[in-house]
C-alpha positions as CSV (number, residue, x, y, z in Angstrom):
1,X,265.9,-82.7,61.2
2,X,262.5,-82.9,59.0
3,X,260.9,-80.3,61.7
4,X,264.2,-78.1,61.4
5,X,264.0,-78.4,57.6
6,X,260.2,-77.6,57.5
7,X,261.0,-74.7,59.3
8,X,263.4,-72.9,56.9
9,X,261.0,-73.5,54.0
10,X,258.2,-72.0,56.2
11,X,256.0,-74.6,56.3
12,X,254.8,-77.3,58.2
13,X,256.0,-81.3,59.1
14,X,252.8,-81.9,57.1
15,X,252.7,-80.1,54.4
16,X,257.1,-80.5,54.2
17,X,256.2,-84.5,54.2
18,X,253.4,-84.5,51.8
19,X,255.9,-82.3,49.4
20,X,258.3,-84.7,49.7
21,X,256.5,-87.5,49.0
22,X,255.0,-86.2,46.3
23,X,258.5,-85.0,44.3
24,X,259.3,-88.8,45.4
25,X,256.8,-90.4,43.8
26,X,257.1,-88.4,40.8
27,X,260.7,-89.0,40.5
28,X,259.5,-92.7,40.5
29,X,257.1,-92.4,37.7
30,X,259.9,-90.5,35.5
31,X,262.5,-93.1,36.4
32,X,259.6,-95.9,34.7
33,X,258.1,-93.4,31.7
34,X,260.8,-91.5,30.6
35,X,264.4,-92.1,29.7
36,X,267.3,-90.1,28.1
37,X,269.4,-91.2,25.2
38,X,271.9,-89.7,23.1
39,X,271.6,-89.2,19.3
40,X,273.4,-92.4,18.2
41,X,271.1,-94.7,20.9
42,X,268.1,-93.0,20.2
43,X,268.7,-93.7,16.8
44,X,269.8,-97.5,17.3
45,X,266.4,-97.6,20.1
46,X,264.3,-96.2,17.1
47,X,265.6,-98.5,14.7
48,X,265.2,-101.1,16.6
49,X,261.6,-100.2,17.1
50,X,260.7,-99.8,13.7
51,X,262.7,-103.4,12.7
52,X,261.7,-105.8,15.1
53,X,263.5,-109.2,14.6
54,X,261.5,-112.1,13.1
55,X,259.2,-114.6,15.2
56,X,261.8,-117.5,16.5
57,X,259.9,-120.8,17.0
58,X,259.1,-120.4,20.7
59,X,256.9,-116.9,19.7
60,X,255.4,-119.0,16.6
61,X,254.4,-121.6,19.4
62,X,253.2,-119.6,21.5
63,X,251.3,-117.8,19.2
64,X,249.4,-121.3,18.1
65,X,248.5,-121.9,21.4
66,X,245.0,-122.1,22.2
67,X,244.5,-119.6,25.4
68,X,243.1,-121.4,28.5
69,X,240.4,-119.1,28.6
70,X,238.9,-121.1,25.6
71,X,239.5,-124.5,26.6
C-alpha cells in the first residue's frame, strides 16, 4: 500500500515516508502551538489573560517558599 501510494505521487518509499513523517510531525506541533477560537472565546481567552484571578493561599505559600536550591 505505502509502495503503491509512493508510486502515484512519483516518488519513492523513501522519500513518500520521510514526507509523511514530516506533515505528521508538523501536524503535532500545530495541534500544541496553535489553536482556533471563535470571536466570543477568544474574547473570554483574552480576557482571561489580561485578568488573571488573585493569588489563593496555596500560590502565596508557595511563593514564600525558600527553593531547595538555596537550602
Amino acid at each position: 500500500m505505502i509502495d503503491d501510494a509512493a508510486a502515484i505521487l512519483g516518488k519513492t518509499r523513501t522519500e513518500f515516508m520521510i514526507e509523511s513523517a514530516r506533515r505528521q510531525a508538523i501536524d503535532v506541533l500545530l495541534d500544541q502551538r496553535l489553536f482556533v477560537l471563535d470571536s466570543g472565546r477568544y474574547d473570554a481567552f483574552m480576557h482571561a489573560l489580561d485578568n488573571p484571578p488573585a493569588p489563593g493561599p496555596k500560590l502565596r505559600s508557595l511563593l514564600r517558599r525558600v527553593p531547595a536550591w538555596q537550602k
